[in-house]
C-alpha positions as CSV (number, residue, x, y, z in Angstrom):
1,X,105.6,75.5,118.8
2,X,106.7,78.1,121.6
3,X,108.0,81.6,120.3
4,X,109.9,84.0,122.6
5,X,109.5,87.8,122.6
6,X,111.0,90.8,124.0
7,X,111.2,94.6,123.7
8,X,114.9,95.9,123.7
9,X,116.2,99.6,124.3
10,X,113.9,102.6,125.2
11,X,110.6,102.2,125.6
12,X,108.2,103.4,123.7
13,X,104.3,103.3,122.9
14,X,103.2,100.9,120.7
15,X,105.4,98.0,122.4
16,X,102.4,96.3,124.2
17,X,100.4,96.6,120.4
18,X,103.1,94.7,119.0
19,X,103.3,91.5,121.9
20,X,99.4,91.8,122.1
21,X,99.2,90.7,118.0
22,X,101.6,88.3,118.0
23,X,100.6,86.3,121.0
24,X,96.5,86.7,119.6
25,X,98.0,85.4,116.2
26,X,100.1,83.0,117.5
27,X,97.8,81.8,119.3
28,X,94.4,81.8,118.3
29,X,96.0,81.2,114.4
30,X,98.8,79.3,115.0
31,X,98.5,76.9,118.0
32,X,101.9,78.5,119.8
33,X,102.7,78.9,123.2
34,X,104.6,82.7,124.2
35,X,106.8,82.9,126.1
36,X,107.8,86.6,127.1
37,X,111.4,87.5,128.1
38,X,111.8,90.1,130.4
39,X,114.3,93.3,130.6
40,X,115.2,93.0,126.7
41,X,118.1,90.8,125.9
42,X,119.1,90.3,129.9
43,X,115.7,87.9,129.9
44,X,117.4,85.4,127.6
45,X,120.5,85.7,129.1
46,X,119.6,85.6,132.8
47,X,116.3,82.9,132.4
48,X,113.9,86.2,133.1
49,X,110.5,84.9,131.8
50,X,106.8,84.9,131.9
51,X,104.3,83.1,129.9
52,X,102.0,85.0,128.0
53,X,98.5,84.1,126.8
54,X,95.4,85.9,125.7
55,X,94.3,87.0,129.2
56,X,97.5,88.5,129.9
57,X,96.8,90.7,126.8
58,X,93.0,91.3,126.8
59,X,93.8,95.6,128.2
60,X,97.4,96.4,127.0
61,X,96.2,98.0,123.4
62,X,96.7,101.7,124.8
63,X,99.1,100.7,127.6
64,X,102.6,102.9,127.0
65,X,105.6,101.2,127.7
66,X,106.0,97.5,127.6
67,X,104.4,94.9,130.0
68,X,108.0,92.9,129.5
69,X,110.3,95.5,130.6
70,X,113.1,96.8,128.6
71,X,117.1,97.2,129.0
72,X,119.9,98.1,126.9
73,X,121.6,95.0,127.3
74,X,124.3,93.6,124.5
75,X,124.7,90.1,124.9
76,X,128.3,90.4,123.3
77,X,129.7,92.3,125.5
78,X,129.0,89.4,128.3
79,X,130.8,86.8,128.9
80,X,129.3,83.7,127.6
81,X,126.1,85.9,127.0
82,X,125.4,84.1,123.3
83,X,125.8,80.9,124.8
84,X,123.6,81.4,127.8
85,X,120.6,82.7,125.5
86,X,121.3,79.3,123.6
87,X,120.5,77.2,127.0
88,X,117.7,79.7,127.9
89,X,116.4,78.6,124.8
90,X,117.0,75.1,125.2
91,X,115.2,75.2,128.3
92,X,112.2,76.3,127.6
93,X,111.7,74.9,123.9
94,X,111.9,78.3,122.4
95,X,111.9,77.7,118.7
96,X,111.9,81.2,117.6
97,X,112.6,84.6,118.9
98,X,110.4,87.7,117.7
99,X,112.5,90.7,118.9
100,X,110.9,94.0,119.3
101,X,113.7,97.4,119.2
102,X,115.4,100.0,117.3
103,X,119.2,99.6,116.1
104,X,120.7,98.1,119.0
105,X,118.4,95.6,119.4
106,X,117.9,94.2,115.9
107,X,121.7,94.7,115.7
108,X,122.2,91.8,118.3
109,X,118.8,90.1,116.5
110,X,121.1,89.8,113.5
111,X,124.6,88.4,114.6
112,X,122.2,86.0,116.7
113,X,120.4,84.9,114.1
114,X,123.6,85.0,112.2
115,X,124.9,82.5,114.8
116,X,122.1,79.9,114.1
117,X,119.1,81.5,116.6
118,X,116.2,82.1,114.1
119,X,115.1,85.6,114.9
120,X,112.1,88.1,113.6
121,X,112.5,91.6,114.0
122,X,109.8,94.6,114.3
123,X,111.4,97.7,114.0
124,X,110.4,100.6,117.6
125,X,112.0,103.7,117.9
126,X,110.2,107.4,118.4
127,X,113.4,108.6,116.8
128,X,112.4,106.9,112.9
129,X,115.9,106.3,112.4
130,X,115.9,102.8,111.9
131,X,116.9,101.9,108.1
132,X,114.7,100.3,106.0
133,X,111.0,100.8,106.9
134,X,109.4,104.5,106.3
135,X,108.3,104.8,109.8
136,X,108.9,103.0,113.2
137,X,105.8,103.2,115.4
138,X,106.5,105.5,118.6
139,X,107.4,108.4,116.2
140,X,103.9,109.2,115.9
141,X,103.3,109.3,119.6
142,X,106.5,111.3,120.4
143,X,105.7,113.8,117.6
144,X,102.2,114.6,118.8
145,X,103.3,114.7,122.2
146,X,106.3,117.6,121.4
147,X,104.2,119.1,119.1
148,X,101.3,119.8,121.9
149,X,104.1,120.8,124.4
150,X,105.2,123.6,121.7
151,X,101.4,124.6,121.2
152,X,101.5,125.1,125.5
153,X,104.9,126.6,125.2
154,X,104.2,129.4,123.0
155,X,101.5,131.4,124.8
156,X,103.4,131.4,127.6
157,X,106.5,132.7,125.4
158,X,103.9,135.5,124.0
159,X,102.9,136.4,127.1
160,X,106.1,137.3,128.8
161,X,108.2,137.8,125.8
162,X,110.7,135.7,126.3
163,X,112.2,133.1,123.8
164,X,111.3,129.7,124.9
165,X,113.8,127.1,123.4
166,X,112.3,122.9,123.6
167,X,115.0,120.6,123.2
168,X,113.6,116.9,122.0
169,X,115.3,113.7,121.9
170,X,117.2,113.2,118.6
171,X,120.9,111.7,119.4
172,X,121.7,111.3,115.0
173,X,118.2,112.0,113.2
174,X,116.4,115.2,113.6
175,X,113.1,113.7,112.4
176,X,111.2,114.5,115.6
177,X,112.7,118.2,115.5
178,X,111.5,118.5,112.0
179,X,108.1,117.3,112.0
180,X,107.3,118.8,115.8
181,X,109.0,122.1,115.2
182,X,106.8,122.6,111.5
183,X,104.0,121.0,113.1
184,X,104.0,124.0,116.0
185,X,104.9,126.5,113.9
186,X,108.7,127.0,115.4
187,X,110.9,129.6,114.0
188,X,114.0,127.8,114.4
189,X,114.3,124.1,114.0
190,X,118.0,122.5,114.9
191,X,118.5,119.2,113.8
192,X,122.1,117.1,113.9
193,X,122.2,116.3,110.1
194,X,123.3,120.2,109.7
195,X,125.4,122.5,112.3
196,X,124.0,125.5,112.8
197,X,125.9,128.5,113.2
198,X,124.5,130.8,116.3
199,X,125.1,133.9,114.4
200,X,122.0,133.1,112.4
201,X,119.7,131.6,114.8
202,X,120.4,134.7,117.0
203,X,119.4,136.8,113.9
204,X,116.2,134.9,114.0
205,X,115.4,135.6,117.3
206,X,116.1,139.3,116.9
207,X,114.1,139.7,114.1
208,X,111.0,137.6,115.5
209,X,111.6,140.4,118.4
210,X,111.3,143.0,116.1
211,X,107.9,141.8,114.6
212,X,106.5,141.9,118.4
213,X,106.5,137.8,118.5
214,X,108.4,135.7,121.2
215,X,110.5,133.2,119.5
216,X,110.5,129.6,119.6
217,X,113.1,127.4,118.8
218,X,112.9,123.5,118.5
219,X,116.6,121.7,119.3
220,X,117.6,118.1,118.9
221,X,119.3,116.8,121.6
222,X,121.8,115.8,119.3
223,X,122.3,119.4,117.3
224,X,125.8,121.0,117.6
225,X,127.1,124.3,116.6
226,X,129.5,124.8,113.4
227,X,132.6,124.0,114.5
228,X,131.3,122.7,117.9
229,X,131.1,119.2,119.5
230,X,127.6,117.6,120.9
231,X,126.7,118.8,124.6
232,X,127.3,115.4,127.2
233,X,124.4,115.2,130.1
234,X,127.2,112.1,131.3
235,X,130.6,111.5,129.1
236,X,129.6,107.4,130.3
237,X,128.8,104.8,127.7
238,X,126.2,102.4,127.8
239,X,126.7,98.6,126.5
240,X,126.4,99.6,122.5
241,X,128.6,102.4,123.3
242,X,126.5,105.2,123.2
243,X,126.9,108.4,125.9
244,X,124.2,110.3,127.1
245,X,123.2,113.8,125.3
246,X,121.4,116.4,127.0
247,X,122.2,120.4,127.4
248,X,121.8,122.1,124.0
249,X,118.9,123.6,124.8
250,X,120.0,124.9,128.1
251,X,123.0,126.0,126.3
252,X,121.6,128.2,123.4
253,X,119.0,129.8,126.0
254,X,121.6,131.1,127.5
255,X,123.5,132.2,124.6
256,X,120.4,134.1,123.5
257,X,119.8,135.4,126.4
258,X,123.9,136.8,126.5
259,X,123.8,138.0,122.8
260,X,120.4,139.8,122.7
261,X,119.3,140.9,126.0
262,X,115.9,139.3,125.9
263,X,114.9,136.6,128.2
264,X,114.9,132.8,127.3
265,X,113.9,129.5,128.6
266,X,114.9,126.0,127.9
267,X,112.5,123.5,128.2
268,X,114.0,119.7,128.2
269,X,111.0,117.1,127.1
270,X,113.4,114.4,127.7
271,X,111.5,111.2,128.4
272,X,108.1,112.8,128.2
273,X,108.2,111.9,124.6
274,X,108.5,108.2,125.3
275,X,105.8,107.6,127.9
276,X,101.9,107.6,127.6
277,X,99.2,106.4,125.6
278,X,100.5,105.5,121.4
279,X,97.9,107.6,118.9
280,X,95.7,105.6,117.3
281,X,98.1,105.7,114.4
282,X,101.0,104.1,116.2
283,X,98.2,101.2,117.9
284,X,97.5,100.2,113.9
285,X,101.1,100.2,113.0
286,X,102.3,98.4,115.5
287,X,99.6,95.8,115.7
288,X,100.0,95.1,111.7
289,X,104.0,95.0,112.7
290,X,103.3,92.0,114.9
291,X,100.7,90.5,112.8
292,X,103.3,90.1,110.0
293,X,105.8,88.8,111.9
294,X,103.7,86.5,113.4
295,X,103.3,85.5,109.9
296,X,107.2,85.5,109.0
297,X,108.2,82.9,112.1
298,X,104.9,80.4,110.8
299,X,106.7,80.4,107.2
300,X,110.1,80.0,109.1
301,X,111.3,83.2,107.5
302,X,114.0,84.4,109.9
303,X,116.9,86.8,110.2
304,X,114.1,89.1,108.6
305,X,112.3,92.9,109.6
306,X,108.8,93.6,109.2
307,X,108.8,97.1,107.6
308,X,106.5,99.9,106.5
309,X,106.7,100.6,102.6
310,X,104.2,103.0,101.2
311,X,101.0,101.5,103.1
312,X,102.3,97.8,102.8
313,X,104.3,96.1,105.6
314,X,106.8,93.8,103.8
315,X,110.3,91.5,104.9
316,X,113.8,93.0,104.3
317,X,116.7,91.3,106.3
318,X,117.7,92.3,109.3
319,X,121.6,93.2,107.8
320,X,119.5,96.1,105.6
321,X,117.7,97.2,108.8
322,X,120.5,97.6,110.6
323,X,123.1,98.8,107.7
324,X,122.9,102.1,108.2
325,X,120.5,105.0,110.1
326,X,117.9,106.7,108.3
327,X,119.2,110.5,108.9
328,X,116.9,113.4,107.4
329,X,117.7,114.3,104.1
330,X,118.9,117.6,102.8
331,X,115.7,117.9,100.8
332,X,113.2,117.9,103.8
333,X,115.6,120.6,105.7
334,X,115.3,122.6,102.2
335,X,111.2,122.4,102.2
336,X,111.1,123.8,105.2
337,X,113.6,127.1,105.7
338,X,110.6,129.1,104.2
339,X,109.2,128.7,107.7
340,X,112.3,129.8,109.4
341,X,112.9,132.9,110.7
């Protein structure tokens, strides 16, 4: 039996745990041959590929990215893209696909295996906005990683007073913004699942100022003021039709700035949060993520996620993955407006 993979969509850390379980289960378990597909869903469609076996993934536990390269490719917005993958297949007597990505990429996962390509899907995104599973590995990474940049941040804030704003990535869900901002102690955390109005957040800083303490405020990239629209880095759309944020944070520094006098500083993490060595957390998610759905293509149990419930991985079909995002909840962003201010 030979089994493609791939990584689709940003990368993030975690990928290489996930391609290094399933080729040591399929392999040493399961007899198969892997067959990696480079570039995300342009490997399948363009005949991209390189074997994989257990040399190949002896040292890529604690390796960032993804030894397969990634793309944001749709294969339905190609020309004869669906048809191609099926001759790519064909060729190299691919009997399964395991396909590693966030929305986009087990969206395509599922109208493929919809169209008769049997697919497995692990669920990767540092936003944890994927539907279905409590947490995506990369989240943990990208958390950590914001949250340390907010610890650096804010002695520098304190020792020039100035308000410091750190804008994180976050295009729908504001779960990186939440848990970063609480986790280094921000004073204002702007997520998109609630508009903020700058009246209040300028109140905030003010009154931080009057305690003698430089503010820090902690933006998704995705945040917009009431009655405002989201802040464009480029008004272009990729192939799942998505354009590229990016600005907030420059933008509200400078409102501060305007409206109180004091000085402020955005700071733009950007890709930062994506790169570098996964936390030991992430390394055990994602390798019991691949483990299982090594597991899922030897029982021939396709159009399928692995997914994190509680402590247990377990199966829920891709069209419940990819239903509908996992935003944060009203009830989170009421736990913690003690903190605020």
């Amino acid at each position: 039996m030979r089994i493609g993979v791939l990584t689709g969509g940003g990368d993030c850390p975690g990928l290489n745990a996930v391609i290094r379980a399933v080729t040591r289960k399929g392999i040493e378990a399961y007899g198969w041959d892997i067959l990696g597909f480079r570039n995300g869903w342009a490997g399948p469609i363009e005949d991209l590929t390189r074997p994989i076996g257990l040399d190949d993934v002896e040292d890529i536990l604690n390796r960032g990215g993804t030894i397969l390269g990634s793309s944001r490719t749709n294969p339905f917005k190609i020309e004869g893209g669906v048809e191609r993958i099926r001759e790519t297949l064909a060729k190299h007597e691919v009997d399964a696909l395991v396909a590693i990505g966030g929305e986009d990429t087990l969206g395509v996962a599922k109208k493929l295996n919809d169209e008769g390509i049997p697919v497995v899907g692990v669920p990767k995104t540092i936003d944890n906005d994927l539907g279905a599973t409590d947490y995506t590995f990369g989240f943990d990474t990208a958390v950590h990683i914001a949250t340390e940049a907010i610890d650096r941040l804010r002695t520098t804030a304190e020792s020039h007073r100035r308000a410091l704003v750190v804008e994180v990535m976050g295009r729908h869900a504001g779960w990186i913004a939440l848990h970063s901002g609480l986790a280094g102690g921000a004073n204002v955390i702007l997520v998109p699942e609630r508009p903020f109005k700058l009246d209040d957040v300028l109140d905030w800083v003010k009154s931080r100022f009057d305690k003698q303490y430089a503010p820090i405020i902690v933006v998704a990239e995705g945040a917009v003021p009431d009655g405002g629209e989201e802040v464009l880095l480029t008004g272009e759309k990729d192939a799942f039709g998505h354009v590229q944020l990016g600005g907030v944070g420059d933008w509200l520094a400078k409102e501060i700035a305007s409206h109180t006098g004091a000085e402020a500083r955005a700071v733009v993490l950007g890709h930062v949060q994506r790169g570098g060595t996964p936390t030991a957390y992430d390394r055990v998610l994602a390798t019991r993520f691949g483990l299982h759905a090594a597991d899922a293509v030897h029982e021939g149990d396709f159009g399928v996620m692995v997914a994190l419930r509680g402590t247990d991985i377990v199966r829920v079909k891709l069209a419940e993955a990819t239903a509908e995002l996992k935003t944060v909840p009203a009830a989170r962003l009421q736990e913690a407006e003690v903190f605020f201010g």
